[in-house]
C-alpha positions as a printed Julia matrix, in Angstrom:
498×3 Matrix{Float64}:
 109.91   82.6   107.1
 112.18   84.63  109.43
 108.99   86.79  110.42
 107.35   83.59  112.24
 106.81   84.38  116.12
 106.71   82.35  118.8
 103.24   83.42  119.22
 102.85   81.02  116.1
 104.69   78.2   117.82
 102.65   78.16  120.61
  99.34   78.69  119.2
 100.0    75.93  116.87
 101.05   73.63  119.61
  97.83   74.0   121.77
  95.82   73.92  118.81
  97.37   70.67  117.49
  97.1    69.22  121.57
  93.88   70.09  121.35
  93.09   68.51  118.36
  94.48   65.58  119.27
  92.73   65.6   122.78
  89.76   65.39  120.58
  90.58   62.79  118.06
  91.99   60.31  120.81
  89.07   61.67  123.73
  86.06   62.58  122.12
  83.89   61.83  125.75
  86.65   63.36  128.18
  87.27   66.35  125.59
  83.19   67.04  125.34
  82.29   66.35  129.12
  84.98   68.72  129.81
  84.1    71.69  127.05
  80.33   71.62  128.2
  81.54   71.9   132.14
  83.2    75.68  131.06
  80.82   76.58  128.89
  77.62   75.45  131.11
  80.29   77.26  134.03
  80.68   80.15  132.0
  77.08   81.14  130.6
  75.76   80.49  134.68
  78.16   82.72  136.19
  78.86   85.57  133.38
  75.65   85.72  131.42
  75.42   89.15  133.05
  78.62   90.18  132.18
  78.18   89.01  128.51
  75.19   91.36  128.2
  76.24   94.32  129.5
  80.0    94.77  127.83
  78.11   93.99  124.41
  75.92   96.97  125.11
  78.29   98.53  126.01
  80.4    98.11  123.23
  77.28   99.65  120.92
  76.72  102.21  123.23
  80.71  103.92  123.03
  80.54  103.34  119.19
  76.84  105.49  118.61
  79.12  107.78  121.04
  82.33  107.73  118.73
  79.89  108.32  115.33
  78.22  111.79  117.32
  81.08  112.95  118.92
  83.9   115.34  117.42
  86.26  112.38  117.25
  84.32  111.35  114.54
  85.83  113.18  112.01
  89.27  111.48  112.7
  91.15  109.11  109.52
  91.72  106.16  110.24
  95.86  106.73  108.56
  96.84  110.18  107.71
  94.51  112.73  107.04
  95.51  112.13  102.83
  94.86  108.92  102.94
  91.41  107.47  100.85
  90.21  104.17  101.3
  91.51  101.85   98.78
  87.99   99.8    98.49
  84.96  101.23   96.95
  82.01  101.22   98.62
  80.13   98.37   97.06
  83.14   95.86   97.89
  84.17   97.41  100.92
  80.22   96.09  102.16
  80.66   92.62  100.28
  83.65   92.3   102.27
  83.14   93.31  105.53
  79.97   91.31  105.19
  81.05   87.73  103.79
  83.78   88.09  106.49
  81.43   88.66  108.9
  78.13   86.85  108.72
  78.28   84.48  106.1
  77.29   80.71  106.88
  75.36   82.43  109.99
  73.19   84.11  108.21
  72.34   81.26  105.26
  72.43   78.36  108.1
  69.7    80.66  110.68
  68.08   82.21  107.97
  64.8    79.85  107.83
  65.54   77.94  111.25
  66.05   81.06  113.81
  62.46   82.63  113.23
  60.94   79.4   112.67
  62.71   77.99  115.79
  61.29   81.2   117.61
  57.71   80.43  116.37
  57.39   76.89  116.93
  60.12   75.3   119.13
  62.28   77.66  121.34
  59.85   80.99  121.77
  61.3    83.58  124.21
  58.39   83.58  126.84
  55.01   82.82  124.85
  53.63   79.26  124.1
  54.86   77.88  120.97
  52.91   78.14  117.62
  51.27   81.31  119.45
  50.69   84.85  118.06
  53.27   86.3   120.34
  55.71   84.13  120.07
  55.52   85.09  115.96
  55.42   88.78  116.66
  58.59   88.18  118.98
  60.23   85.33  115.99
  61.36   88.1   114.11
  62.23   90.58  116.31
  64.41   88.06  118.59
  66.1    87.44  115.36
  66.95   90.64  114.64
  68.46   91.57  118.29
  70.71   88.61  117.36
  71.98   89.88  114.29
  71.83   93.62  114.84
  74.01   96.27  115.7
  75.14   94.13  118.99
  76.63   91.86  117.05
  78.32   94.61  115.02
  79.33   96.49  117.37
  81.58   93.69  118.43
  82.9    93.41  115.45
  83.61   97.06  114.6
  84.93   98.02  118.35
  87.9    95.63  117.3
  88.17   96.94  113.82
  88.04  100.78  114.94
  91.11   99.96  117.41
  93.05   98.18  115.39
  93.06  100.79  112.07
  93.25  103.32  114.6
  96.92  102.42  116.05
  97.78  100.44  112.89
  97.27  103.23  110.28
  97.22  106.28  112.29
 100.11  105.65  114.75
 102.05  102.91  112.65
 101.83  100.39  115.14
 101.91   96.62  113.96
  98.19   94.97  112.93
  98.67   92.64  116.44
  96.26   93.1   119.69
  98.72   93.69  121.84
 100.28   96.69  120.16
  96.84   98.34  120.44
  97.68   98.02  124.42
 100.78  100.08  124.34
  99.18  103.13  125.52
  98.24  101.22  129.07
 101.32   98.72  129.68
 104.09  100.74  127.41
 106.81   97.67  126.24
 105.52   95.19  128.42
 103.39   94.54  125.03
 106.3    93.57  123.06
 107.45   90.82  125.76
 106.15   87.61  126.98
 102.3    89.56  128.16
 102.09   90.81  124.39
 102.74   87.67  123.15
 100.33   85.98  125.91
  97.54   88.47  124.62
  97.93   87.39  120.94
  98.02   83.89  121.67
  94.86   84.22  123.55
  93.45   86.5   120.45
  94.65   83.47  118.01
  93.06   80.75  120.01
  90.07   82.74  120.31
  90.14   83.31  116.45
  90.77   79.58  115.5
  87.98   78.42  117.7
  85.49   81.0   116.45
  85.77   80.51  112.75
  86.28   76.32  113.0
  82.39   76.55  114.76
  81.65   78.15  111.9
  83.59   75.97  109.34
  81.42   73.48  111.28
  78.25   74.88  110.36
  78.79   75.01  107.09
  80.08   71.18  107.27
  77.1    70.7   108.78
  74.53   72.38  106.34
  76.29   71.51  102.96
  75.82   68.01  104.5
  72.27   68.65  105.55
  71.5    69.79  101.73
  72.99   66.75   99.94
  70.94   64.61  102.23
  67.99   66.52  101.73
  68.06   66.38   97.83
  70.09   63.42   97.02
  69.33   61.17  100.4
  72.88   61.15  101.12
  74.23   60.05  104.64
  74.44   62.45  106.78
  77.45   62.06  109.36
  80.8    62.76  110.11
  82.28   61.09  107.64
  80.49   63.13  105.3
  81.32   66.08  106.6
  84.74   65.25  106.91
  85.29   65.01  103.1
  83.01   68.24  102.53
  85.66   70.43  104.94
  88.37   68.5   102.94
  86.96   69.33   99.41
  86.63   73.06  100.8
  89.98   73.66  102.61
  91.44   72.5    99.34
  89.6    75.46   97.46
  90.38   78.02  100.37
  93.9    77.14  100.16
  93.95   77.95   96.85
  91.95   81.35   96.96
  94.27   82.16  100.46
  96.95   81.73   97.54
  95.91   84.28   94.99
  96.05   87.0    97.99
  93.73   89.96   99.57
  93.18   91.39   96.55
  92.25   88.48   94.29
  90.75   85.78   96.12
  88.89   87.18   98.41
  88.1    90.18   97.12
  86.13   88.18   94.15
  85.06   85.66   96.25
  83.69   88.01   98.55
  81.93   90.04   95.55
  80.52   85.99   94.35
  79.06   85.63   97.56
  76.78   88.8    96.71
  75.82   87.83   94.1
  74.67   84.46   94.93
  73.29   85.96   97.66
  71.62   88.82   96.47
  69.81   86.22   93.74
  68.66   84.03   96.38
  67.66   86.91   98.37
  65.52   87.99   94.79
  64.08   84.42   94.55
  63.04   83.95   97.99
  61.35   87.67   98.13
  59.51   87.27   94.37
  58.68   83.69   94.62
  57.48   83.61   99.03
  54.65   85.73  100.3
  56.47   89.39   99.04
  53.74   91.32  100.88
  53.63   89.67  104.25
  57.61   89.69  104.29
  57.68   93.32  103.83
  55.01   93.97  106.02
  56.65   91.71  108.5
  60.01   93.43  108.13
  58.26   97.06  108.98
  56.54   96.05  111.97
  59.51   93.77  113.32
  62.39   96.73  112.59
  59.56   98.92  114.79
  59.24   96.1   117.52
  63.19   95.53  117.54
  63.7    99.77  117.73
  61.02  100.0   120.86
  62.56   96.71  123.23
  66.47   97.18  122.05
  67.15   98.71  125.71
  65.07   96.2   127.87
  66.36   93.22  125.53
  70.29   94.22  126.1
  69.77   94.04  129.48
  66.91   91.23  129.9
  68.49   88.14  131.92
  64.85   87.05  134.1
  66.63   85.91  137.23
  63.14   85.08  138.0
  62.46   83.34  135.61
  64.18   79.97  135.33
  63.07   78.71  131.8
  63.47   82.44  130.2
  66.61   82.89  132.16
  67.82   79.16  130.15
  66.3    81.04  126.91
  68.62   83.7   127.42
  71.51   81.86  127.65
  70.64   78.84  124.81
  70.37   82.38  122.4
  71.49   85.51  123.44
  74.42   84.81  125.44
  75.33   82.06  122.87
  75.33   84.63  120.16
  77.48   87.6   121.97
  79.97   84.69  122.38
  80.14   83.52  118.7
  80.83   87.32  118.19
  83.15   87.96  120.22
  85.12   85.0   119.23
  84.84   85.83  115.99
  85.61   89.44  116.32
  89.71   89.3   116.7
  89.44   87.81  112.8
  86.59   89.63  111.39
  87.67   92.53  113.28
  91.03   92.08  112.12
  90.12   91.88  108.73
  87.4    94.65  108.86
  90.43   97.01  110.03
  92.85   95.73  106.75
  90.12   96.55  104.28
  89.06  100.14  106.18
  92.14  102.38  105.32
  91.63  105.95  104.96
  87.7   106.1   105.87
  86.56  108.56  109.04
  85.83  107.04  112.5
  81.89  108.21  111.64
  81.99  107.17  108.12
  83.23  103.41  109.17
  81.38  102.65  112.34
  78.05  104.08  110.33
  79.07  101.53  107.75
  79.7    98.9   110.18
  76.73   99.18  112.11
  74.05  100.06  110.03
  74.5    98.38  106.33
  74.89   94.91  107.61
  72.51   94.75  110.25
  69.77   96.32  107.66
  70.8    93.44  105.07
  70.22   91.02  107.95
  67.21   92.25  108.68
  66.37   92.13  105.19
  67.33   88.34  104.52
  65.84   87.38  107.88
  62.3    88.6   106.84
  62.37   87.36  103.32
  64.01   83.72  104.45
  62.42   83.34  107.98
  58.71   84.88  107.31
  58.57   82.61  103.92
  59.4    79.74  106.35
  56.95   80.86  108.69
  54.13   81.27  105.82
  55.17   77.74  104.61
  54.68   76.22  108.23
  51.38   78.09  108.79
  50.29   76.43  105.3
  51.11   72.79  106.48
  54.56   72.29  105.64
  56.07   70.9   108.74
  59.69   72.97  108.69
  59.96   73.24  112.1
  59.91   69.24  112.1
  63.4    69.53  110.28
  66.6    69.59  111.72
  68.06   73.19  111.28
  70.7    72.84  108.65
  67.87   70.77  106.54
  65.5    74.27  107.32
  66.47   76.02  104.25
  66.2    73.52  101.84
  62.62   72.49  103.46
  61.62   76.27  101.94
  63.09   76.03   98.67
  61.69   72.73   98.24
  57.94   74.45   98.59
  58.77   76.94   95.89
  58.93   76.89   92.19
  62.3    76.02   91.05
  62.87   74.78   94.39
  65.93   71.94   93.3
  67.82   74.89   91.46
  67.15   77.39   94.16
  68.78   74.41   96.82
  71.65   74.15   94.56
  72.4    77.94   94.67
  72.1    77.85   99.11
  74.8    75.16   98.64
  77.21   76.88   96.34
  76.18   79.91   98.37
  77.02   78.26  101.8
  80.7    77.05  100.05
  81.59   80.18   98.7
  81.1    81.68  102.27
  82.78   78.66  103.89
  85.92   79.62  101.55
  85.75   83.36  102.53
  85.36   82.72  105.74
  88.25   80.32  106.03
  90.29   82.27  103.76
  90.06   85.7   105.63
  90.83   83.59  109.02
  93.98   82.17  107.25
  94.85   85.74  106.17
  94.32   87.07  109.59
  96.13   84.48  111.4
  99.2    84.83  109.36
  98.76   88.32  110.41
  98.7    87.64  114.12
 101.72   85.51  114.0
 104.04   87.36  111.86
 103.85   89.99  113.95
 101.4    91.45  112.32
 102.41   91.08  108.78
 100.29   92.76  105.93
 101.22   90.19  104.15
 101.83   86.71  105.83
 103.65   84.33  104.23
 101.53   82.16  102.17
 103.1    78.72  103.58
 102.29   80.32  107.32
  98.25   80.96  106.07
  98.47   76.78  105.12
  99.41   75.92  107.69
  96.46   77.9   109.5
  94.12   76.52  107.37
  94.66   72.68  108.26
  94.44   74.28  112.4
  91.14   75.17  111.58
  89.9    73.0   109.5
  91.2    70.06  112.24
  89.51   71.63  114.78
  86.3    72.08  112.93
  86.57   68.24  112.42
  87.41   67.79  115.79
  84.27   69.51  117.31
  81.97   67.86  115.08
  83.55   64.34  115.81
  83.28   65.26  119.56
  79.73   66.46  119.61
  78.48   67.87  116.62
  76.73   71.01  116.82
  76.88   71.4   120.54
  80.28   70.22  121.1
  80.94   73.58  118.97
  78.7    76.01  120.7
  80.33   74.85  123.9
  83.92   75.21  122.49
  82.95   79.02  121.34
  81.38   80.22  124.72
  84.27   79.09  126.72
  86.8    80.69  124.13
  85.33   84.21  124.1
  85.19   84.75  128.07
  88.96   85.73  128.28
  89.53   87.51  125.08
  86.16   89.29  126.03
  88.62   90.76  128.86
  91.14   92.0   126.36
  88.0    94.54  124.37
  87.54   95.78  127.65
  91.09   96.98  128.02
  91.26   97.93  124.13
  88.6   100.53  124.19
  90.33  101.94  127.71
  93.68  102.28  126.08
  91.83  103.29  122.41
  89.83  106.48  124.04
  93.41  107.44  125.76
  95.0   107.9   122.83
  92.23  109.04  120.98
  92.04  111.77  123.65
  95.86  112.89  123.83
  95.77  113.24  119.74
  92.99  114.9   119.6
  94.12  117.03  122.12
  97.32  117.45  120.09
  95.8   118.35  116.87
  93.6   121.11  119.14
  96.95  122.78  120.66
  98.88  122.71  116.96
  95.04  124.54  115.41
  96.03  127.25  118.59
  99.26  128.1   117.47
């Protein structure tokens, strides 16, 4: 336990304050979350648009350029993950509940209730469901993600460095990092980290409720919810136990497989022609408006201009609050791979399984609500189970999306706890286990917290206002990253001369 920083102390104390704030507040705690975020999304939407395209635009830069061929560790180094796992990984860690809980709702939602700019129910707000979707879940989102990752292996493997944000600063502030504005940047990456993952812990609360209700009339409530994140911190405890290379590495490879038969089900048992068809035209859509969508904001426009920030700017926060622990944890499993062989990884394979899964899940909900089945009428974590129940084998196919939705709860959870550990014993590659408990409970409180506060908004409030300052702290990473990228490669360059 002697490896515990204060950066541990302190996170833990504002995250229990918090908690408490919550519990004993729930009106002062909520009135004051939704004054940031509504703050926050007003004043910044701009800036939340333009560093996330920026972030894709350095990394298509980074897989072209000659730095490309650098290793992330020494140039004998191999990655210790196949390729396979390595994409089960990266992926449960990464997407998850998102992906099962938006699946149906997003492109329905699109269609029906919360179109970009056309009338609901319209043509052209179907040819823009999809395609809205999949600007959501695309390479923006992970290109967050892998701009954190790339750092982080970078210093960590290459130049030794411990697996902490702040040592990935060095090259700008020398050993001011390793004093009180280090530890001021990890608490801030921590916090950031807690938040992001307890929205998510949340949502999966949220749906696994939303499931029981719809198949077995259950109540659906906090209280419920409260015993479904109990039931489920108890089994991510006890995966967090078994380790990296256990737990979640088998969980992670469950969740594809659960997935991937879902996935099957959904594509063999919806309307297989009109998904695929959808899924070509949408991928051509998504290719020909990615530049004007990064940078569409309609300051015009009042009610697009809300649009904007309800989705997209809600979206690039969840990312970016999630990216210190998915990036974190992207960067652990990524050992030995090239700068162009992991940010091709990163970018591509994921977003083209999203895009996948949102066509088969969303356009089979679309079919259904074009056929008189009234999803859109549902709330969104009862979306899902609205399909299934349309489809042959419907109650068995329901029963998978919930034991699909735990197993990426526990992942999830279980990576954060890994991560966390990480962050707080200065940057440990292997945290003590009785640290990761004790960053399970933080999350799992605060997930409880948020829901009892406010539910579903209460969390999307809590994630927007989170992500603004660590959002500050990418900027600075990629700065100091490209510096030393530059003086190595520039080393490497002199020693080829001699």
């Amino acid at each position: 336990m002697k490896k515990i920083t204060s950066v541990f102390w302190i996170t833990l104390a504002i995250t229990v304050a918090l908690s408490l704030w919550g519990a004993l507040d729930p009106i002062g705690f909520e009135a004051i979350s939704s004054a940031i975020m509504n703050y926050v999304s007003v004043h910044f939407g701009w800036y939340y648009l333009l560093i996330v395209s920026l972030f894709v635009i350095f990394c298509l830069y980074l897989i072209f350029s000659p730095y490309g061929k650098i290793r992330l560790g020494k140039q004998e180094d191999r990655p210790e993950f196949s390729y396979p796992t390595w994409f089960a990984m990266l992926f449960s860690a990464g997407m998850g509940i998102g992906l099962v809980f938006y699946g149906v709702a997003s492109p329905v939602s699109h269609y029906m209730k919360t179109p970009p700019t056309a009338e609901p129910g319209s043509m052209q707000a179907l040819e823009d469901s999809l395609r809205v979707t999949f600007f959501h879940y695309g390479v923006h989102a992970w290109g967050i993600y892998a701009v954190i990752a790339l750092v982080l292996a970078y210093f960590t493997f290459r130049h030794g460095k411990p697996g902490l944000i702040s040592a990935t600063l060095e090259p700008l502030f020398g050993d001011r990092m390793k004093g009180k504005w280090g530890r001021t940047i990890d608490i801030i990456a921590v916090f950031a980290t807690i938040v992001g993952v307890a929205t998510s812990l949340g949502f999966g609360a949220t749906q696994i409720n939303g499931g029981l209700t719809y198949l077995f009339n259950i109540d659906s409530g906090f209280v419920v919810q409260l015993i479904i994140i109990a039931v489920v911190t108890v089994l991510f405890m006890i995966s967090a136990y078994t380790g990296l290379s256990k737990g979640i590495k088998y969980l992670s490879n469950a969740n594809m497989i659960l997935a991937t038969a879902l996935f099957a089900a959904t594509l063999i048992l919806g309307p297989t022609v009109y998904i695929f068809n959808s899924l070509t035209d949408a991928i051509g859509m998504y290719l020909q408006t990615l530049p004007s969508e990064s940078f569409r904001l309609a300051p015009n426009d009042p009610d697009e201009r809300q649009w904007v920030m309800d989705w997209t700017v809600f979206f690039w926060a969840w990312w970016i609050a999630w990216s210190p622990f998915v990036g974190i944890f992207i960067a652990r499993v990524s050992r030995g791979r090239t700068i162009r062989e992991f940010l091709s990884g990163v970018l591509l394979v994921p977003s083209l399984v999203s895009f996948l899964w949102f066509s088969a899940f969303g356009m089979s909900g679309i079919d259904a609500q074009n056929n008189g089945v009234d999803i859109a009428s549902l709330p969104d974590e009862q979306a899902l189970f609205g399909l299934f129940e349309q489809m042959p084998l419907g109650f068995m196919l329901s029963i998978l999306g919930i034991m699909l939705i735990a197993t990426f709860f526990i992942t999830s959870a279980d990576s954060a706890t890994f991560v966390l550990g990480m962050q707080t014993t200065n940057g440990s590659l292997s945290p003590p286990t009785a640290v990761k408990f004790v960053w399970g409970f933080a999350q799992s409180a605060i997930a409880a917290v948020l829901l009892y506060t406010g539910g579903l908004q209460a969390l999307q409030n809590a994630l927007i206002a989170a992500a603004f300052p660590f959002s500050l702290i990418m900027l600075l990473m990629i700065y100091s990253f490209y510096k030393a990228l530059r003086k190595d490669k520039a080393r490497e360059n002199q020693a080829r001369a001699k």
